[in-house]
Each structure stands twice: as C-alpha cells, then as structure tokens.
LUMMIDREN-374173 format. One record per residue (C-alpha): residue in three letters; residue number from 1; x, y, z. Coordinates in steps of 0.02 Angstrom, whole numbers, plus 50000, padded with zeros to 5 digits. Example, Ala and Ser with C-alpha at 12.3 -4.5 7.8 and 13.67 -1.06 7.14 Angstrom:
BEGIN
 residu num    xx    yy    zz
    ALA   1 50615 49775 50390
    SER   2 50684 49947 50357
***
This chain:
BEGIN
 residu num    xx    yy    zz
    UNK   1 54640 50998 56878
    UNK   2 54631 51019 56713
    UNK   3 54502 51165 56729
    UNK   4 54608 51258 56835
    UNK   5 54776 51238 56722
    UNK   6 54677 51304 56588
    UNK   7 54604 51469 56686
    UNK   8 54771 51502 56739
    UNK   9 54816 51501 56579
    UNK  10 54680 51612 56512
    UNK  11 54707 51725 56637
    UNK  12 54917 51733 56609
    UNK  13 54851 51778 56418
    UNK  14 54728 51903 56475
    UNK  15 54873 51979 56569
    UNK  16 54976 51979 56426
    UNK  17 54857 52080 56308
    UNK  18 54824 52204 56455
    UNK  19 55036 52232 56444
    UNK  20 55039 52242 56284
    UNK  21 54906 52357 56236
    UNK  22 54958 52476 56394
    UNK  23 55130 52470 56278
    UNK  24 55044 52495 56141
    UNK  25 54957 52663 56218
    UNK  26 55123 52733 56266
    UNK  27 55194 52712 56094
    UNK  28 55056 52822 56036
    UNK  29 55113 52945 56125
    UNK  30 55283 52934 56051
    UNK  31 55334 53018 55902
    UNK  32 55416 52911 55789
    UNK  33 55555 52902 55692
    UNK  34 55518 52898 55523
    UNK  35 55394 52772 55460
    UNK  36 55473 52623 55601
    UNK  37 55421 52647 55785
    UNK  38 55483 52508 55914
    UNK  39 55385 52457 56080
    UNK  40 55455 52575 56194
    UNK  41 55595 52533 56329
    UNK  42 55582 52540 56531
    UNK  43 55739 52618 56636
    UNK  44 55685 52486 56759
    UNK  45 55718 52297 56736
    UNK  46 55573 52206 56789
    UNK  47 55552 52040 56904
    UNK  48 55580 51884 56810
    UNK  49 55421 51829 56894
    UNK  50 55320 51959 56761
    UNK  51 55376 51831 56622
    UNK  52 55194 51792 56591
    UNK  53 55244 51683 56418
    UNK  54 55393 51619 56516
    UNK  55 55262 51543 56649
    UNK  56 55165 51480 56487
    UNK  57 55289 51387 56454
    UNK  58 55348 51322 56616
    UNK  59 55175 51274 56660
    UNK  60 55163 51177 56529
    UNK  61 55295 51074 56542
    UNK  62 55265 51046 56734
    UNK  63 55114 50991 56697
    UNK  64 55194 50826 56674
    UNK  65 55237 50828 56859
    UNK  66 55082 50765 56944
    UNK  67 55093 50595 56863
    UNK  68 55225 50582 56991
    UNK  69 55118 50559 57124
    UNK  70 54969 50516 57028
    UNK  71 54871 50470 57196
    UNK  72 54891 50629 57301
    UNK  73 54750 50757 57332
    UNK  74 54706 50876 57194
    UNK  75 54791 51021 57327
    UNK  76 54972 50936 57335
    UNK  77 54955 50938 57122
    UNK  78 54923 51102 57110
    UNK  79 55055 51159 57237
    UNK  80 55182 51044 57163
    UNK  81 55147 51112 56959
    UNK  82 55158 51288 57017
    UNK  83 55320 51243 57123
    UNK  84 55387 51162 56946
    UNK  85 55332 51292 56840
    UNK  86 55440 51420 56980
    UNK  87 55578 51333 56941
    UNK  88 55575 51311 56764
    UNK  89 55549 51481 56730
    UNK  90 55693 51518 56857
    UNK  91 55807 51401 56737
    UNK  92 55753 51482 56587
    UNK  93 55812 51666 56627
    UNK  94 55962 51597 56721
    UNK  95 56024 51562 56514
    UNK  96 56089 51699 56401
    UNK  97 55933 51763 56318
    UNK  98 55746 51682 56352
    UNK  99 55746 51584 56180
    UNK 100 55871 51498 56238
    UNK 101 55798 51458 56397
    UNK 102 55619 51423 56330
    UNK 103 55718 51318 56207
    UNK 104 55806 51214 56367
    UNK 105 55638 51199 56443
    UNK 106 55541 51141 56317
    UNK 107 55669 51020 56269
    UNK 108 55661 50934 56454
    UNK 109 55472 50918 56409
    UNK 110 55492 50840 56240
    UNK 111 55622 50712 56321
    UNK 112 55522 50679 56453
    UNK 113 55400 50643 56360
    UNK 114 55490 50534 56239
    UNK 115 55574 50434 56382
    UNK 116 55396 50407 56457
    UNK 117 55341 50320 56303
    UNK 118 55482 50204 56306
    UNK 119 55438 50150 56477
    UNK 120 55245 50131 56500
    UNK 121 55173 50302 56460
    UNK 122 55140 50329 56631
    UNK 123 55154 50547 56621
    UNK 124 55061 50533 56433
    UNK 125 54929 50444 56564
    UNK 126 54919 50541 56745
    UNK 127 54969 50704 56659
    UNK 128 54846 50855 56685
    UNK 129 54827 50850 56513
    UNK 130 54830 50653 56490
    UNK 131 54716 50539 56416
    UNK 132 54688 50460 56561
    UNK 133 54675 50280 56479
    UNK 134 54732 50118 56469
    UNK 135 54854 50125 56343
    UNK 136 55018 50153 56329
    UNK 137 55033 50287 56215
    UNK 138 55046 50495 56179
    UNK 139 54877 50596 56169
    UNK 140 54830 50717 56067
    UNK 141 54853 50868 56172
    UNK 142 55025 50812 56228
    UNK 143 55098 50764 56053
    UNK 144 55026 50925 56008
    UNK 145 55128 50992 56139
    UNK 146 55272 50886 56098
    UNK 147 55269 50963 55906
    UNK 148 55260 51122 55974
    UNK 149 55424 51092 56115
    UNK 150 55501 51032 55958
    UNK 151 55486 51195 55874
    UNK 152 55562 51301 56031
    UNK 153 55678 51181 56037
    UNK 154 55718 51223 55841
    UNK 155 55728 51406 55892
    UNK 156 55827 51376 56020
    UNK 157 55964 51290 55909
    UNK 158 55951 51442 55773
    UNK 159 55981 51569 55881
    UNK 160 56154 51475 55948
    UNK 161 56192 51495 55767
    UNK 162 56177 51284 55740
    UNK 163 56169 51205 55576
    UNK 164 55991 51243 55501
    UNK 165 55993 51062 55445
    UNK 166 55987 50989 55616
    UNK 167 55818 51057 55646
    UNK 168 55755 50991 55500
    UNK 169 55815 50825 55570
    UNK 170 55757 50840 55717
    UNK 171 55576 50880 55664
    UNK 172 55570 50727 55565
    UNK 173 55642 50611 55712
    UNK 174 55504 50685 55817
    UNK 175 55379 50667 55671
    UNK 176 55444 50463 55671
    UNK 177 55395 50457 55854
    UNK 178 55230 50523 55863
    UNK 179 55190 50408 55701
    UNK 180 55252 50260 55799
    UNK 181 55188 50317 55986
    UNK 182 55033 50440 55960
    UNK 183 54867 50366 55989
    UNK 184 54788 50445 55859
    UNK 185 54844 50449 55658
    UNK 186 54825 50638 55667
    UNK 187 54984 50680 55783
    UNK 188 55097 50562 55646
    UNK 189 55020 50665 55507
    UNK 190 55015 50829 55573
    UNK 191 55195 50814 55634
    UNK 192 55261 50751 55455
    UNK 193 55171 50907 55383
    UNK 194 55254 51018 55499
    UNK 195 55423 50943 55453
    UNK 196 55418 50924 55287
    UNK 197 55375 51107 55275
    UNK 198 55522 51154 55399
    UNK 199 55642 51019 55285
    UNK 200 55586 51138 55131
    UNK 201 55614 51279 55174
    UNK 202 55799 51242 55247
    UNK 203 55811 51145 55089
    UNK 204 55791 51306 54995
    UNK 205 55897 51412 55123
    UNK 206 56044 51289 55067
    UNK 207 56031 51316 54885
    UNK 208 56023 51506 54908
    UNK 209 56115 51568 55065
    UNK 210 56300 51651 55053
    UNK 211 56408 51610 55174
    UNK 212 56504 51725 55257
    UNK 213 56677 51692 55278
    UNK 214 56762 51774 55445
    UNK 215 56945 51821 55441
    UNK 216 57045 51846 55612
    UNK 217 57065 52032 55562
    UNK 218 56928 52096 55683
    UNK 219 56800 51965 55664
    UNK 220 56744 52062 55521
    UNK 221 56669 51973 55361
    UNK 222 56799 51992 55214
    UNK 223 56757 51875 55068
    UNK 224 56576 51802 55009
    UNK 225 56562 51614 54936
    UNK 226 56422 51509 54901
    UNK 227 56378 51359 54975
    UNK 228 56413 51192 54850
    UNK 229 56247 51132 54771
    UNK 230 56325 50971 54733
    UNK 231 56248 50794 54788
    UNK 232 56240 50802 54973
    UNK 233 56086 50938 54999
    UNK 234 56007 50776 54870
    UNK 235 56055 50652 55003
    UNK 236 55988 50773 55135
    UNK 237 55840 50824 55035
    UNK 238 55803 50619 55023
    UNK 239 55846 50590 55177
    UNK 240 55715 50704 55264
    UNK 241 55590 50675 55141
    UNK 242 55596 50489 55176
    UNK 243 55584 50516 55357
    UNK 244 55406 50602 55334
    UNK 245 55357 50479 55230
    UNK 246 55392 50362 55377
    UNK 247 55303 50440 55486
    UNK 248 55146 50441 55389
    UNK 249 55170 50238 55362
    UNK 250 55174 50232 55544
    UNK 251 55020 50338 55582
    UNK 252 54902 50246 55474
    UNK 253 54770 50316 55412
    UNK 254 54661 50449 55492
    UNK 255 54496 50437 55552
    UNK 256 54409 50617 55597
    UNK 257 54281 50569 55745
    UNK 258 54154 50673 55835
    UNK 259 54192 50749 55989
    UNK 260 54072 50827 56099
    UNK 261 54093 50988 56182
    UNK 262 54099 51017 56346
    UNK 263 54183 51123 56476
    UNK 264 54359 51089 56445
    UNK 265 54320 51142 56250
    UNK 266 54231 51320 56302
    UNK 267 54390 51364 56414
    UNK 268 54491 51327 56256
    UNK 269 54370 51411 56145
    UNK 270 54426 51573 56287
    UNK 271 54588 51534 56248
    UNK 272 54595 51555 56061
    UNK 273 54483 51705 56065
    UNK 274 54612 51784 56207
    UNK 275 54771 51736 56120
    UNK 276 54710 51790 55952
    UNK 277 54659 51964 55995
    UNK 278 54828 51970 56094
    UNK 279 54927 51912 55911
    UNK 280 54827 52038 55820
    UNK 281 54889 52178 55939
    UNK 282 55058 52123 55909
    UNK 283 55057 52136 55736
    UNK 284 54958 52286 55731
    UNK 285 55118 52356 55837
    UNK 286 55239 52279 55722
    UNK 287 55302 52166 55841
    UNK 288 55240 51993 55857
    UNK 289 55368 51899 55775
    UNK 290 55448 51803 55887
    UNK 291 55563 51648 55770
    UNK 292 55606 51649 55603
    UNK 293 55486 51633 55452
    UNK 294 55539 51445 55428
    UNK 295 55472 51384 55612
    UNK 296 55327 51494 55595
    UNK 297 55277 51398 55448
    UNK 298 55311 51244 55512
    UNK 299 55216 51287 55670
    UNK 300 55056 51344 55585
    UNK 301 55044 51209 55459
    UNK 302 55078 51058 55599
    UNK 303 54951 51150 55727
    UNK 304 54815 51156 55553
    UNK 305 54847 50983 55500
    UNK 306 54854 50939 55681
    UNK 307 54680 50984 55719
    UNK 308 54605 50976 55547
    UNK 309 54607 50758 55587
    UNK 310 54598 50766 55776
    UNK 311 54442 50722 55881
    UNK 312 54470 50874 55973
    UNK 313 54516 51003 55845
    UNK 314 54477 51168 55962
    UNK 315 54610 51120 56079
    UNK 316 54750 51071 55977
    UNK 317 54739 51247 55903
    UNK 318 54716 51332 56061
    UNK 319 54872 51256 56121
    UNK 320 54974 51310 55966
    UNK 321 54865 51500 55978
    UNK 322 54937 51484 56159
    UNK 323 55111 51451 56155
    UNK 324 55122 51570 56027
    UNK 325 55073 51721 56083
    UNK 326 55190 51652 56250
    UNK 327 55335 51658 56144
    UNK 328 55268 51851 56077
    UNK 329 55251 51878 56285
    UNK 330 55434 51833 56311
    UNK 331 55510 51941 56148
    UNK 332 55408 52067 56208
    UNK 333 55471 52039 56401
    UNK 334 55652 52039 56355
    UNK 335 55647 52200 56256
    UNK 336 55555 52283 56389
    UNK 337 55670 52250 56531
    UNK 338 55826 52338 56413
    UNK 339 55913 52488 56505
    UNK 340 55921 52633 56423
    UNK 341 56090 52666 56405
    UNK 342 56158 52843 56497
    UNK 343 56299 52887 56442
    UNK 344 56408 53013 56525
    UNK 345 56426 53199 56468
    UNK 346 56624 53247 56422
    UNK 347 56695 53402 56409
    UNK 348 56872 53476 56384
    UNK 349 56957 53361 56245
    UNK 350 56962 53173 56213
    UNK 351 57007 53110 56402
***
C-alpha cells in the first residue's frame, strides 16, 4: 500500500511539472511587460478535480483512513483513501481561497493525529505510512507530516489576517508534542528548530512592523503608529523560547542509525528528483512562492534538521520536497482558473 500511495504521488508531481512547464512555454510566447511577466491566465475555469497539489494534500491526510479498518483487503484501502482524499479536496475548494482550505485540511490531519496519540496510537500504527509497531507512539514520516500540517495550518491563519504570534505558538505546542510522543529524538528536535526559527522571525516582525490604523472613512489607512516594544514581546520572546527548549528535554538525545535502502527509499529518491526539477521551474518562472518568507524558513530548516538525525533521512525530505511543490501546484491552480475580466464597450456619454 505504501508503494502505490507513493507512485500516485510521483505521478500527481510528474503531472504537475508537465502543467507547469506547458505554462511556462506559453509565457514565452508572451511579450512582457516590462522586466515582470506573470504565468498567464485561462478564460476557462478548470475542474476542481485538476487540483493536482490539492490531491497532495488530501491524500495525505487520508492516508490516515485505513487504520480504520486495519483488517480489510488491500482493495477496500485503496478505494476508501482515494474516496477520502475526494472529499477532502472537495472541502478544501468549498472555502474562500485554497490556503485556506489546505490550511482546514491539514489541520484535521494534525488533530487527528494528536488525538490518536492520546488514545493508543492506533492511526500512527495501521496508517499507510505507519510504523507498523508495537508502540504507542508517532513515526517519523508522520511527525514529519505533522510539522509540515502545522505549517499549512500557519499559512492558513496568516492569510485570515490572525495574530502572527499565534503561529509561533502553535509551532512550539506542536514542537512539545512530538518531543513528548515521537518515537524518535529527531521529530522533537527537528520540530523545535523549525519553531524557534518561525518564533524569530515573528519576534523580529514585532519589533519592526507599523501598524496600520483604519478609520471608518472608506476603510482607507489614515494614520501610521508603531507597535510598543515594551516588556510583553520579552515575555513572548521567553515564552516561546522556553517552549523549544522543552521540547528538546523531551526528545532526548539523538541517535543517527543506519537505515538500509530499499524500495520504498528509491520511490522517494523519484520523488525528490520530480519535485525538485518541478521547484526549479517555478522559480525559474518567478512563481514558486507559495507562503510567506517566515514559514518557508521554518519549513526548510525543520524538514533539514528533520532528516539530518532521522534513520530515514531520504524520506523525510521527500515529504517536505513534496508538499511543497503541492502548495506551488495549488498557487499556481488558483491563478490559472482567474477569468479574464471583459468588460463592456460604452459609447455616447457616462450612462
């Protein structure tokens, strides 16, 4: 099962380069404006089914979903994750824009997850992507993907214009659980990393950022003040910086152990070759940047210090690579299925 999540995801990342470098062919052939050019636009909105990073996404949070019925036939798994992964992705562009929606959906992952751990681990366990052991608590490759649902979730919160300081916080509670519930040291410490770099640079925002105050008068920004610099970004700065401290005591210490390839590696191996050609395009096409600076920071430096002590190093950064370039798939989806706008010739005064 595993081998056939992971080919569908290879291939949903082939598909995405092919897109993308079919977009990139037509914007040769536009002249641009200036020194920017801009992907271009399609009159006609596609499916929501053509969401290839939205199905990322989905599929792997459904992935959970055969732990349910850990004892049925390798068929009934497979039809149930895609039937999960329909609906997920259905949820996610029933919400105002898809970072929202990935946000949503990769928040019911992270809880479920979280909830799980409380109560036996039994979806850490019978996952597709689950240890498949005895004890009780998260993998690697699912508190990998728990940092990661963190970080969408993080967008998610940004773009809905929350308080920059609750993602720090929320990094850092997630960075305490995987400390206390991951199975090995390296999801505690790769999680604090990735938190305390978030916590920093939010830190920093604080001390800088102008806030804009808006009047009534046409929602229209009229004065400029600075944010106080007084003792509570101290208490916050403390605060933060003591819960990835925690999460390191938790962890322990690590232990980097040898891991022998085998199949499962090469098709992540495909993965992280696909994915990064597929990045590379998108920055060659000055796209690719799909979150703010901040979360890509945090996200590189968690998936680095992630592997960098795992026992299986490949596939924690294939799953980072992966997700990723999904959430470049879904910017790029959502400015490809934009009208453009046709606006009606006037003539004979101002009616």
């Amino acid at each position: 099962m595993v081998a056939a999540l992971l080919i569908g995801w290879l291939g949903l990342s082939l598909w995405g380069v092919v897109l993308l470098w079919r977009a990139g062919k037509r914007l040769q052939r536009i002249p641009a404006v200036g020194s920017q050019a801009s992907l271009p636009t399609s009159r006609v909105r596609p499916c929501w089914l053509s969401d290839w990073g939205g199905w990322v996404v989905a599929s792997s949070v459904a992935s959970l979903i055969p732990a349910v019925v850990p004892d049925a036939a390798v068929v009934w798994h497979a039809l149930l994750l895609v039937a999960t992964s329909l609906a997920l992705v259905r949820l996610c562009h029933a919400l105002d824009t898809l970072a929202l929606g990935n946000g949503v959906v990769a928040g019911l992952g992270l809880l479920a997850l979280v909830l799980d751990s409380l109560s036996g681990g039994v979806w850490a366990r019978e996952g597709v992507l689950g240890h498949e052991g005895s004890s009780q608590g998260v993998g690697e490759l699912y508190g990998a993907l728990a940092l990661l649902w963190c970080l969408f979730v993080c967008h998610a919160w940004l773009r809905i214009e929350g308080n920059p300081l609750g993602v720090a916080y929320l990094t850092g509670l997630v960075a305490l659980w995987l400390g206390w519930k991951g199975q090995t040291p390296a999801l505690g410490w790769g999680s604090a990393v990735s938190a305390l770099t978030l916590s920093l640079l939010v830190l920093q925002r604080e001390l800088t950022e102008r806030r804009r105050v808006r009047l009534a008068l046409q929602n229209q920004p009229m004065r400029v003040v600075r944010l106080s610099k007084g003792a509570d970004l101290a208490v916050h700065g403390g605060l933060l910086l003591a819960m990835s401290a925690g999460a390191l005591w938790l962890s322990g210490i690590p232990r980097v152990q040898a891991h022998l390839p085998n199949l499962q590696e090469l098709l992540f191996a495909l993965l992280v070759v696909v994915c990064g050609a597929g990045i590379l395009r998108a920055r060659a096409l000055r796209g690719g940047v799909p979150m703010p600076p901040a979360l890509q920071y945090a996200w590189l430096s968690g998936t680095i210090a992630t592997a960098a002590l795992a026992t299986q190093p490949l596939s924690i950064v294939a799953l980072g690579m992966l997700l990723y370039w999904a959430q470049i798939g879904s910017a790029h989806w959502q400015e490809s299925q934009r009208r453009v706008p046709n606006f009606p010739l006037r003539g004979g005064g101002d009616k």
